[in-house]
Backbone and ligand atoms as CSV (ligand in chain L), in Angstrom:
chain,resi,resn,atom,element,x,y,z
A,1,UNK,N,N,-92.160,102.179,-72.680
A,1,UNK,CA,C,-92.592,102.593,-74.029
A,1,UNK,C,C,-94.059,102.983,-74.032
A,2,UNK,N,N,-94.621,102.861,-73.075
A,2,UNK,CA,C,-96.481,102.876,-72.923
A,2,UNK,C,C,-96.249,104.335,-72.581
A,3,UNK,N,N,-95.665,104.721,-71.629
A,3,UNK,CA,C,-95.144,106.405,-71.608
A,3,UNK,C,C,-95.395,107.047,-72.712
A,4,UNK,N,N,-94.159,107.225,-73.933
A,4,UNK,CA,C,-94.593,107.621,-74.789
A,4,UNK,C,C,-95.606,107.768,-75.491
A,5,UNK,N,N,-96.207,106.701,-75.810
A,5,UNK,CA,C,-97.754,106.557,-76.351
A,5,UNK,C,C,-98.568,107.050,-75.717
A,6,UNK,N,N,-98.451,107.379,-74.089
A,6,UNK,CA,C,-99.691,108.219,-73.459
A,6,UNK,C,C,-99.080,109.641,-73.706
A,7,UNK,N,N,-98.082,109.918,-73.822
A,7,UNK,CA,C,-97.774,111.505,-73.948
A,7,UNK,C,C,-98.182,111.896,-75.165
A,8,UNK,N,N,-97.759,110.775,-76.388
A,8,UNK,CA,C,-98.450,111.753,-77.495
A,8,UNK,C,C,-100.291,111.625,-77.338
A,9,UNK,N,N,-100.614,111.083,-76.773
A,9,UNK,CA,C,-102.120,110.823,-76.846
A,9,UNK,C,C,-102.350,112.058,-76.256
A,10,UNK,N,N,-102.088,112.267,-74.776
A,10,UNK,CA,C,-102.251,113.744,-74.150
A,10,UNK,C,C,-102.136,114.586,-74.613
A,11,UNK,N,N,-101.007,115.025,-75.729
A,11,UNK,CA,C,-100.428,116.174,-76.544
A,11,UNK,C,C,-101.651,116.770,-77.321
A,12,UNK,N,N,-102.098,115.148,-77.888
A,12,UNK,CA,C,-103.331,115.251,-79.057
A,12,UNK,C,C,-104.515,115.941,-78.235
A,13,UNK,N,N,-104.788,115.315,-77.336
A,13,UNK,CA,C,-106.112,115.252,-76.618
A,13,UNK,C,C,-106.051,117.126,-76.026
A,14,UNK,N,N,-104.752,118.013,-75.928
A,14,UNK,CA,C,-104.583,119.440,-75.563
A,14,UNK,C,C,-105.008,120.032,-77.281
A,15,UNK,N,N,-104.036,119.564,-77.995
A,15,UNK,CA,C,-103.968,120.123,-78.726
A,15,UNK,C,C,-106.172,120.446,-79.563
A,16,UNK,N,N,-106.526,119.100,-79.401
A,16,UNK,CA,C,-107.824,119.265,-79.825
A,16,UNK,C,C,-108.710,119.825,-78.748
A,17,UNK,N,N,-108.332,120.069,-77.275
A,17,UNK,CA,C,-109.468,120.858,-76.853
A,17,UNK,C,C,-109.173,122.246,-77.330
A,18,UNK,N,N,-107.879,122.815,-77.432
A,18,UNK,CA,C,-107.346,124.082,-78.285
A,18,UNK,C,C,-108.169,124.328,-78.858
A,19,UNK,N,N,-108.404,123.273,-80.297
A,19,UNK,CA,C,-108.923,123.780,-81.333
A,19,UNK,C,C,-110.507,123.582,-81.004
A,20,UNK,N,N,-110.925,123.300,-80.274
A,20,UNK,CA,C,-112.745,123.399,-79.973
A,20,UNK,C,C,-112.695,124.615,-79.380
A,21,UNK,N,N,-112.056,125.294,-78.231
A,21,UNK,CA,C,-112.323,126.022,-77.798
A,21,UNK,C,C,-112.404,127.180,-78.731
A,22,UNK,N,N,-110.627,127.407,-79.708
A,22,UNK,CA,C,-110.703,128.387,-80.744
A,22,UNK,C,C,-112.369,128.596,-81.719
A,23,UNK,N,N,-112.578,127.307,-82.412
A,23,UNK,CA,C,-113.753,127.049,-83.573
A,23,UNK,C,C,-114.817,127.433,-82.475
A,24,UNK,N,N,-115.397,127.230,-80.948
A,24,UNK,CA,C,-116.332,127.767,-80.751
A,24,UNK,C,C,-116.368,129.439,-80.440
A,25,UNK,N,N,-114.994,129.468,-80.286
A,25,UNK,CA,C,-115.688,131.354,-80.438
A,25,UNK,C,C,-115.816,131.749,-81.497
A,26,UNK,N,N,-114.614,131.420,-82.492
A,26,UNK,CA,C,-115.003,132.070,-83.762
A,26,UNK,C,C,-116.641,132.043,-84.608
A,27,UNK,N,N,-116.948,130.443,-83.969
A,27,UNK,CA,C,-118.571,130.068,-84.622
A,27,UNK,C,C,-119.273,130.986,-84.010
A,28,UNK,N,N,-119.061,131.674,-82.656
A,28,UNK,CA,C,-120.272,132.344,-82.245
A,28,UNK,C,C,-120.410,133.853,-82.558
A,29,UNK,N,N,-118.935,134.212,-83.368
A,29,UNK,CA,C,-118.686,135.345,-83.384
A,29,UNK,C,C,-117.983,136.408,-82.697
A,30,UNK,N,N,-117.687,135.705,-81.530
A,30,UNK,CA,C,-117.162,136.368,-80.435
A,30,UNK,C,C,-115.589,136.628,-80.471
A,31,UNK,N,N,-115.300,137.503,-80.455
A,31,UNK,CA,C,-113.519,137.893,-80.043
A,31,UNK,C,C,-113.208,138.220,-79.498
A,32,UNK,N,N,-112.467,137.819,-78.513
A,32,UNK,CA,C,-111.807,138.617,-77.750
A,32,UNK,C,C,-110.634,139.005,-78.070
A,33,UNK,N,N,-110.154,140.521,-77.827
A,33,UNK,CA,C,-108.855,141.268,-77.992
A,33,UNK,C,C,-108.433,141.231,-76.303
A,34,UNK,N,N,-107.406,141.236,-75.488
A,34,UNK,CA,C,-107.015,141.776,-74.267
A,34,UNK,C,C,-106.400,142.171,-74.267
A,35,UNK,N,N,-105.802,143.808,-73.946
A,35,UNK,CA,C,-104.995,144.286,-73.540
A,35,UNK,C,C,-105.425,145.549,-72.606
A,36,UNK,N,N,-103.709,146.112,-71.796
A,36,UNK,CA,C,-103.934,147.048,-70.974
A,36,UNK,C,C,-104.812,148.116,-71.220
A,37,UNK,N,N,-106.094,148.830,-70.267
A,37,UNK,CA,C,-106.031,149.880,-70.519
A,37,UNK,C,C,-106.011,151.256,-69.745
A,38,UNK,N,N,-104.608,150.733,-69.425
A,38,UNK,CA,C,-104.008,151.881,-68.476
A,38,UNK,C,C,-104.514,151.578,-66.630
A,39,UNK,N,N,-104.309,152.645,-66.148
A,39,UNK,CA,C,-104.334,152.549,-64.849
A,39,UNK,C,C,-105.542,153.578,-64.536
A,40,UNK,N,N,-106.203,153.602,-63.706
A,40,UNK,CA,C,-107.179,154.569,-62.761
A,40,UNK,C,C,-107.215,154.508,-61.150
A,41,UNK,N,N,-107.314,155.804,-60.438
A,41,UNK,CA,C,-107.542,155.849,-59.233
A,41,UNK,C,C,-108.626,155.318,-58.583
A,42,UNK,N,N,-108.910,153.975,-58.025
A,42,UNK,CA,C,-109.724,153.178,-57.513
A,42,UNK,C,C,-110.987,154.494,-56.803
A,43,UNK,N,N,-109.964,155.213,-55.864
A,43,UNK,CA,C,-110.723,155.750,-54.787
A,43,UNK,C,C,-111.476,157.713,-55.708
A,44,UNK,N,N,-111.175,158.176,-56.929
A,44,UNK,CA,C,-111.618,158.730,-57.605
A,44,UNK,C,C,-112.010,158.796,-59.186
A,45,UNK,N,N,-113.146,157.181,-59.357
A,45,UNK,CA,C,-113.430,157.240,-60.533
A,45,UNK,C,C,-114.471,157.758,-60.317
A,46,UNK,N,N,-114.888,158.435,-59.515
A,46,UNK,CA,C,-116.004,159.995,-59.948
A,46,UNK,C,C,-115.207,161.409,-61.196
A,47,UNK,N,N,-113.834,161.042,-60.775
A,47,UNK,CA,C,-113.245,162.385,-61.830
A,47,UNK,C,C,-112.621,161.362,-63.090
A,48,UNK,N,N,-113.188,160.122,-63.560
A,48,UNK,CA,C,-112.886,159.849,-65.017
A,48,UNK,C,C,-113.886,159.308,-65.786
A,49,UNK,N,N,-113.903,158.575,-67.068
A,49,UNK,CA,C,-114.734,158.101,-67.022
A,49,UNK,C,C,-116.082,157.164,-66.929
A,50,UNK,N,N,-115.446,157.009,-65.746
A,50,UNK,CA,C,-116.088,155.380,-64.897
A,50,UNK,C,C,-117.641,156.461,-63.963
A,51,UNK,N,N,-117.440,157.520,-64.129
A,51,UNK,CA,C,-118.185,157.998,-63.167
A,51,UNK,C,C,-119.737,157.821,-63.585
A,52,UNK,N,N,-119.942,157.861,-65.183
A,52,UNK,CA,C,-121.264,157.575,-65.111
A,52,UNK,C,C,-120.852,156.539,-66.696
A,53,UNK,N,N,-120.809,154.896,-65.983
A,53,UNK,CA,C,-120.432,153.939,-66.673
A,53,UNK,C,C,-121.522,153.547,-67.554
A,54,UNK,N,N,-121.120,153.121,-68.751
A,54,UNK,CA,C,-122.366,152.645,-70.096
A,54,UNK,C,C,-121.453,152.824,-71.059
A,55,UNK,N,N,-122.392,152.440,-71.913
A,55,UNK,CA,C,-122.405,152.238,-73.303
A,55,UNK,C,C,-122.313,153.885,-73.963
A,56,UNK,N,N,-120.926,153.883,-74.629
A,56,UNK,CA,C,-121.353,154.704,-75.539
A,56,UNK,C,C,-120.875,154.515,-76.918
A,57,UNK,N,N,-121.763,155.276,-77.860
A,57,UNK,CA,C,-121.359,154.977,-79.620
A,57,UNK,C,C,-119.854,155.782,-79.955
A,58,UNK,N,N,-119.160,155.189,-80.287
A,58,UNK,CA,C,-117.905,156.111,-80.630
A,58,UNK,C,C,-117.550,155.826,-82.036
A,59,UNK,N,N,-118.582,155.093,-82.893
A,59,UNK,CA,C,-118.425,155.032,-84.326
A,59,UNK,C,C,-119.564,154.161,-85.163
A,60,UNK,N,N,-119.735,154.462,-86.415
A,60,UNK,CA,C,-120.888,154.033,-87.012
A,60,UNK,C,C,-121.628,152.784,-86.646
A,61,UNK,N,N,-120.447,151.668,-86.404
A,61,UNK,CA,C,-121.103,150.308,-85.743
A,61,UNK,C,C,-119.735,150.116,-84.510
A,62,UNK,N,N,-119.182,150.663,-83.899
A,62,UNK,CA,C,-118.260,150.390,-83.083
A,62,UNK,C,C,-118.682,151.812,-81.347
A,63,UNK,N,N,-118.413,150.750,-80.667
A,63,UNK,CA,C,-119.091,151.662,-78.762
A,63,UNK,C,C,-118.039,151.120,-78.168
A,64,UNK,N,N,-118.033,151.822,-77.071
A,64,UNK,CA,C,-117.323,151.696,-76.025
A,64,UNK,C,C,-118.174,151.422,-74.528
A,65,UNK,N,N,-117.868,150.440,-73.555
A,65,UNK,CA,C,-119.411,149.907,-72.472
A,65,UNK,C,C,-117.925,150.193,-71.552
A,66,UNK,N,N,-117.910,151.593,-70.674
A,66,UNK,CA,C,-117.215,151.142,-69.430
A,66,UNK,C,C,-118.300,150.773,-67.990
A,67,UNK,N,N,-117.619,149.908,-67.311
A,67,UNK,CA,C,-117.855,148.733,-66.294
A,67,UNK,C,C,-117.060,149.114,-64.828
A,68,UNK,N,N,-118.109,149.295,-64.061
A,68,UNK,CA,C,-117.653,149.416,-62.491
A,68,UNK,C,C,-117.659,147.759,-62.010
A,69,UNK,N,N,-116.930,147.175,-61.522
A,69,UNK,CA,C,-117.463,146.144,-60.450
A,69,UNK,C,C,-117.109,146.247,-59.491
A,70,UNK,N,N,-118.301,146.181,-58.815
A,70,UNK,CA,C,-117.740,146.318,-56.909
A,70,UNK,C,C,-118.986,145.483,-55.909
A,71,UNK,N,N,-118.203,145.250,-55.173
A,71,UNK,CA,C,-119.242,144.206,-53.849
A,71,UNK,C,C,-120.620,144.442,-54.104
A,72,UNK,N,N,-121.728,143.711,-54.718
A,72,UNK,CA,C,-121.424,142.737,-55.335
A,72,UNK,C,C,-122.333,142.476,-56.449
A,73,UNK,N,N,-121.908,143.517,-57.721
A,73,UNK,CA,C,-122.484,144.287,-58.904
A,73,UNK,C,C,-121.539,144.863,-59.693
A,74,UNK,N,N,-121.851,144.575,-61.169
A,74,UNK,CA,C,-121.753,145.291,-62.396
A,74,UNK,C,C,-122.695,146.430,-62.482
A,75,UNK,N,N,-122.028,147.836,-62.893
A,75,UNK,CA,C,-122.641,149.097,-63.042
A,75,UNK,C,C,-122.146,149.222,-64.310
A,76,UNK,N,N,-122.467,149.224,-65.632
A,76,UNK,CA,C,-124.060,148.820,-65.844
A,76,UNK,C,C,-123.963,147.044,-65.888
A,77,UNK,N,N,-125.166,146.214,-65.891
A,77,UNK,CA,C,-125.047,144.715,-66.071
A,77,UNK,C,C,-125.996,144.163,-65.402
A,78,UNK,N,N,-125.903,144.604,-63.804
A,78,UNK,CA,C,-126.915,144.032,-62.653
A,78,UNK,C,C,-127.755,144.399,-62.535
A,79,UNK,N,N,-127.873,145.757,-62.433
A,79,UNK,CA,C,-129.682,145.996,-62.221
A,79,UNK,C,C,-130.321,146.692,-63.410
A,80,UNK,N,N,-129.538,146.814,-64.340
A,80,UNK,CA,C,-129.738,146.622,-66.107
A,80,UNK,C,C,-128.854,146.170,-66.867
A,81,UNK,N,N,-129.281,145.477,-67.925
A,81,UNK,CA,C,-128.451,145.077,-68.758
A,81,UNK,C,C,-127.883,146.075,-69.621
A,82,UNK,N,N,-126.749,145.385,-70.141
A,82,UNK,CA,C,-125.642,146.493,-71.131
A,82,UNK,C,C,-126.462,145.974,-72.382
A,83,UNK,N,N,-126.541,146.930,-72.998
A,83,UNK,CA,C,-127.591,146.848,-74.471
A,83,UNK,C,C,-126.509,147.483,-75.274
A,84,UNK,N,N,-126.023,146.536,-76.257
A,84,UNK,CA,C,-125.475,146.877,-77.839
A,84,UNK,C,C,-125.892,145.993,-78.931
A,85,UNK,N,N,-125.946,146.785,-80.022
A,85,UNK,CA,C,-126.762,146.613,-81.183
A,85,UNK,C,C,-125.543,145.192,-81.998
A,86,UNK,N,N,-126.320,144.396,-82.700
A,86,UNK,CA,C,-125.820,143.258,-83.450
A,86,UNK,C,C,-124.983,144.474,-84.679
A,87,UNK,N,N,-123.959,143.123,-85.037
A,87,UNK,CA,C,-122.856,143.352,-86.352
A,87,UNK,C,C,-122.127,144.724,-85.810
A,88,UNK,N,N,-121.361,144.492,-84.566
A,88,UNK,CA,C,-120.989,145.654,-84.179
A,88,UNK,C,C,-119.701,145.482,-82.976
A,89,UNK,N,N,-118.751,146.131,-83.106
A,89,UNK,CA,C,-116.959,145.944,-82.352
A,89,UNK,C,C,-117.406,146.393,-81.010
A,90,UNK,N,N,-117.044,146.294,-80.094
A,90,UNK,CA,C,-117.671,146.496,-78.725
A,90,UNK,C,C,-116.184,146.366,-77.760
A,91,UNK,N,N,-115.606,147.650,-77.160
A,91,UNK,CA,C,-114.401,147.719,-76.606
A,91,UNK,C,C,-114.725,148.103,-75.352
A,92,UNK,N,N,-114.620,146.781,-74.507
A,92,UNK,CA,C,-115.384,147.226,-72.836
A,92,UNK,C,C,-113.971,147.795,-71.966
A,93,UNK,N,N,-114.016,148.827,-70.917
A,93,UNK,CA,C,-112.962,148.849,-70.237
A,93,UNK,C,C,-113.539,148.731,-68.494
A,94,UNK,N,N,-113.097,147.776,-67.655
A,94,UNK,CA,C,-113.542,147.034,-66.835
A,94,UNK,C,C,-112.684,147.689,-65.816
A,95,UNK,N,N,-113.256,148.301,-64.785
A,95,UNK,CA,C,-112.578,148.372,-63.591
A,95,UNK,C,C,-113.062,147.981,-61.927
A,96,UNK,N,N,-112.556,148.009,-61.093
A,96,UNK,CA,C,-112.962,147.471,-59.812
A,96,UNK,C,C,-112.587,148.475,-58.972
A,97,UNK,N,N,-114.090,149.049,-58.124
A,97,UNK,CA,C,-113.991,149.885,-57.285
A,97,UNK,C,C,-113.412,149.806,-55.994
A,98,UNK,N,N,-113.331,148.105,-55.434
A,98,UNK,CA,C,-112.973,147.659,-54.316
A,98,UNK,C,C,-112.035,146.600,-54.203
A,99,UNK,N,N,-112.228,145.300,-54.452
A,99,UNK,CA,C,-111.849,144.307,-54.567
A,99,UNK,C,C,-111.193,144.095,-56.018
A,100,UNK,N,N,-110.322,142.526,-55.908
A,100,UNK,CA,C,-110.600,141.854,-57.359
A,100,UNK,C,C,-111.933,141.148,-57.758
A,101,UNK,N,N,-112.551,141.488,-59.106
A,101,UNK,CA,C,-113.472,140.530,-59.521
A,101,UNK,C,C,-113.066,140.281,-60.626
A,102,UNK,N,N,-114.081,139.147,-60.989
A,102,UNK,CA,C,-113.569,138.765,-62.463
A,102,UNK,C,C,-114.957,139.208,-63.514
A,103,UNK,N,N,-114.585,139.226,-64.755
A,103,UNK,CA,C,-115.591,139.966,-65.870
A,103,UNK,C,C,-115.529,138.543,-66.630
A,104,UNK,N,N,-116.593,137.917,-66.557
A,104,UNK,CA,C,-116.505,136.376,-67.741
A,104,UNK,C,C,-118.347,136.706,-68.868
A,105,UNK,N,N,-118.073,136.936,-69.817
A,105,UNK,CA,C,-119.459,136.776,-70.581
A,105,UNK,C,C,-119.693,134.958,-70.588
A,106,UNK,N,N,-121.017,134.206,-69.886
A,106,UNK,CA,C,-121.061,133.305,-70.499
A,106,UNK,C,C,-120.996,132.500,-71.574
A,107,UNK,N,N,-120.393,131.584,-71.658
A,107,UNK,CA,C,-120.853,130.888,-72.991
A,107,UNK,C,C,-119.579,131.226,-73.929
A,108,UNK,N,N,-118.272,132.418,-73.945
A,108,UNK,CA,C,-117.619,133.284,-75.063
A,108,UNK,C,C,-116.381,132.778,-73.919
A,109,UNK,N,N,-115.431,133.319,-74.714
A,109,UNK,CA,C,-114.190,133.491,-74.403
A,109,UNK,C,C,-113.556,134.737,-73.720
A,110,UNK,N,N,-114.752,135.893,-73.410
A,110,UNK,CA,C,-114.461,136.933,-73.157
A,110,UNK,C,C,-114.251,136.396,-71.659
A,111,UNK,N,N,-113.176,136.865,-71.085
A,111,UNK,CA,C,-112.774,136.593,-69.426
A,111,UNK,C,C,-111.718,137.770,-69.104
A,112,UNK,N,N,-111.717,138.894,-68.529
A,112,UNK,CA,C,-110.851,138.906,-67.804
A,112,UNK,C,C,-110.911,139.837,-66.142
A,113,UNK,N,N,-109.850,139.801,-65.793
A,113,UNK,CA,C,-110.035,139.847,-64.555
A,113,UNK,C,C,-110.062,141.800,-64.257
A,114,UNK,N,N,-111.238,142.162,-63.510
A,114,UNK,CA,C,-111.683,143.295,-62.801
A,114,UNK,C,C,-111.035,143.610,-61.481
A,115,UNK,N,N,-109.506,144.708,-61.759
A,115,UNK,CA,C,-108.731,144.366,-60.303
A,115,UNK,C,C,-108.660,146.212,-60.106
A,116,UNK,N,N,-108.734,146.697,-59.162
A,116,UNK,CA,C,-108.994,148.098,-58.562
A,116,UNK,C,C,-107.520,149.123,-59.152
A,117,UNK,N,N,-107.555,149.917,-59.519
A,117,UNK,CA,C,-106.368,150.796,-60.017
A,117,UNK,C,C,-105.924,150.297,-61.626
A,118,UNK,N,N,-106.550,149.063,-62.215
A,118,UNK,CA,C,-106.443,149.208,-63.308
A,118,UNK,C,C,-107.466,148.509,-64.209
A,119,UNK,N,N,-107.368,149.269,-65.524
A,119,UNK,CA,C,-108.464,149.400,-66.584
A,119,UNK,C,C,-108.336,147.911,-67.102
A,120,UNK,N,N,-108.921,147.203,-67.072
A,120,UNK,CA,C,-108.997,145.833,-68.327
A,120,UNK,C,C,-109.718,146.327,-69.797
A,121,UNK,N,N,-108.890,146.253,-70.294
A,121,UNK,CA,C,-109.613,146.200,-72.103
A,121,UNK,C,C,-109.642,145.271,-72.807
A,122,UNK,N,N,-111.446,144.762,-73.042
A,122,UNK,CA,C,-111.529,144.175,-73.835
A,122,UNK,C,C,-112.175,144.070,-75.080
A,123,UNK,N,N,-111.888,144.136,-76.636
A,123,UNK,CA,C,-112.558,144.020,-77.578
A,123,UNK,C,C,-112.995,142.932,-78.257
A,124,UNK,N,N,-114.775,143.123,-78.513
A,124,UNK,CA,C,-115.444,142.054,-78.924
A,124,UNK,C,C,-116.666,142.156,-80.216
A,125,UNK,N,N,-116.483,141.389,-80.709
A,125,UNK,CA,C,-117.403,141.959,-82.166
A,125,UNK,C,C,-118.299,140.711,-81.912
A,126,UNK,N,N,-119.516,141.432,-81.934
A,126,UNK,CA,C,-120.884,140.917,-81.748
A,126,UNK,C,C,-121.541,140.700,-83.336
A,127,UNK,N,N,-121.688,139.522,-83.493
A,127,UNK,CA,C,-121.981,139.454,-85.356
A,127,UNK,C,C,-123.978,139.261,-85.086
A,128,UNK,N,N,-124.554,138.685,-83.713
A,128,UNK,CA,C,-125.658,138.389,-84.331
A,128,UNK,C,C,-126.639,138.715,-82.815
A,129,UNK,N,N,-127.443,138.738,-82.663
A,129,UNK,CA,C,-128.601,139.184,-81.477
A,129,UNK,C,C,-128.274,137.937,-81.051
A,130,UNK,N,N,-128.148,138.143,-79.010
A,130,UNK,CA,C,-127.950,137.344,-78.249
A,130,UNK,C,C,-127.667,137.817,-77.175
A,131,UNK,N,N,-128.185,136.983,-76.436
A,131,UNK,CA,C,-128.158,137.474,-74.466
A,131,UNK,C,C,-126.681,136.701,-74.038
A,132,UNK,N,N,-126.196,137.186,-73.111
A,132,UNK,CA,C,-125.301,136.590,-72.642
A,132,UNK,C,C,-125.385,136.827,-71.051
A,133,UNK,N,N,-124.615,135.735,-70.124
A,133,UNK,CA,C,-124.933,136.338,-68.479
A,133,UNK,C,C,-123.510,136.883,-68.511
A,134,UNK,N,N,-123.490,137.385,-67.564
A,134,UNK,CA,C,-122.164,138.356,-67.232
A,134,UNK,C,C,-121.479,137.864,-65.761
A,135,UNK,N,N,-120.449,136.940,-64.973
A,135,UNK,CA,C,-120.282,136.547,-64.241
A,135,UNK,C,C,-119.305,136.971,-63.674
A,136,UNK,N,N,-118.815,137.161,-62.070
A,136,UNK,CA,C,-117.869,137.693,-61.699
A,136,UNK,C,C,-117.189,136.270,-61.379
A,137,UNK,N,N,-115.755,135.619,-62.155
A,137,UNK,CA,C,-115.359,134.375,-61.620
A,137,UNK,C,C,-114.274,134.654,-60.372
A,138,UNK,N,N,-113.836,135.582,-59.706
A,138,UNK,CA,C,-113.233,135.650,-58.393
A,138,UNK,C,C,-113.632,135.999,-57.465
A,139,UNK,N,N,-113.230,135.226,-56.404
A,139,UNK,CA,C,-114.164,135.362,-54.915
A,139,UNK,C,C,-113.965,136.209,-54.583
A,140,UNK,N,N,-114.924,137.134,-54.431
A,140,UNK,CA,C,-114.812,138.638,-54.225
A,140,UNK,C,C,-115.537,139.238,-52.540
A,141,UNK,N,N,-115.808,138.341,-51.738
A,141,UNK,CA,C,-116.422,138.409,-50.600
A,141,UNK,C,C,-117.716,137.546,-50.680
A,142,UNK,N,N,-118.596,137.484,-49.537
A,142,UNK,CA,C,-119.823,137.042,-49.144
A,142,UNK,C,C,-120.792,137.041,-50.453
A,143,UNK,N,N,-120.902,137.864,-51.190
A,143,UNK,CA,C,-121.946,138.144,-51.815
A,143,UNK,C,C,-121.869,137.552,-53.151
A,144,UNK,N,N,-120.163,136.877,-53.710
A,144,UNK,CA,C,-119.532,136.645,-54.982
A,144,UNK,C,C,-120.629,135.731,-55.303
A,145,UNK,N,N,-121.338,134.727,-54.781
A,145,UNK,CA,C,-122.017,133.454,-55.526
A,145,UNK,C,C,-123.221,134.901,-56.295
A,146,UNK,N,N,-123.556,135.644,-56.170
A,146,UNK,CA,C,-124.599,136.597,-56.292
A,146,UNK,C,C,-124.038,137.551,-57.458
A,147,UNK,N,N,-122.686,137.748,-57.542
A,147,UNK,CA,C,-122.461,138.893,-58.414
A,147,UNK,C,C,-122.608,138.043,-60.009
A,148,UNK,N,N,-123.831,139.137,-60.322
A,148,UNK,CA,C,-123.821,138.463,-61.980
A,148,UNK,C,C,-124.875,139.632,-62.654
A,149,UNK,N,N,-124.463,139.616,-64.074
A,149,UNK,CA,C,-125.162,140.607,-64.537
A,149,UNK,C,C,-125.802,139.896,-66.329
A,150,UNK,N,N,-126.138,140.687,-66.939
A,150,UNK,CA,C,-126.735,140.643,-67.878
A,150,UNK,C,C,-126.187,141.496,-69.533
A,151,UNK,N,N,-125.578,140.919,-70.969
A,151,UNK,CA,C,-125.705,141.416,-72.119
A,151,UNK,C,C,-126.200,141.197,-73.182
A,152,UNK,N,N,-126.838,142.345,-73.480
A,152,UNK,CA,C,-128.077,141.953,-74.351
A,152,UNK,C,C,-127.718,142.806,-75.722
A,153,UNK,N,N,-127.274,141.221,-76.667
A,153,UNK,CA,C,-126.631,142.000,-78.318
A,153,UNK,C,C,-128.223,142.220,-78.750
A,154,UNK,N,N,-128.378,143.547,-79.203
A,154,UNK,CA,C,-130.292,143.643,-80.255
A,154,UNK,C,C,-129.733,143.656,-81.471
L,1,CUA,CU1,CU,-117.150,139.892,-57.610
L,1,CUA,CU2,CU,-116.781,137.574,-57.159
């Protein structure tokens, strides 16, 4: 009978990290949307548009930030930060030139994984000015403890 009583305790104890995890993104503002976005040729994102990756405005407060990752860097992220403006929808599409990496914003719920031939989409609404680090969480070779980049909500 002590069984039972530890299972519902466990149940509780899931069910409430659930809800911390949910209440801290929503408190920070952060959302994540995930879904597909589509497929790309690893070995010719010079002919789409990964070829010259950033930030662009595609509506009054809403951009689009596409993302190269490859051994062992974010293009844009690492050797500049991705700059988007506060109170504003932000739809990143994440791809991997080589390897798998992973795309994690510190601190948010934004995570997903950067795998070669296809697009990750993710949408995120930025409510207030704030830095975030940008981390690759899969071992992506020698250099993975190193791959990390930088977003900077103004
Ligand atoms: Cu890229 Cu680990």
């Amino acid at each position: 009978r002590y069984e039972k009583i530890w299972t519902v305790v466990a149940l509780l104890l899931i069910v409430a990290f659930i809800g911390t995890v949910t209440y801290g993104a929503v408190g920070a503002g952060v959302k994540m949307v995930d879904d597909s976005g589509g497929t790309v040729d690893p070995g010719s994102l010079g002919d789409t548009e990964f070829a010259d990756p950033g930030v662009t405005q595609v509506g009054e407060d809403s951009y689009e930030v596409h993302v190269v990752a490859r051994q062992f860097l974010f293009q844009p992220g690492t050797s500049e930060p991705i700059r988007v403006p506060a109170n504003s929808e932000v739809t990143f599409y994440i791809t991997s030139a080589d390897v798998i990496h992973g795309f994690e914003l510190a601190g948010t719920n934004v995570n997903t994984m950067a795998i070669p031939g296809q697009v990750a989409k993710v949408t995120v609404r930025f409510d207030e000015p704030a830095e975030y680090g940008i981390v690759c969480h899969e071992y992506c070779g020698g250099g993975h403890h190193t791959m990390a980049g930088q977003l900077v909500v103004v």
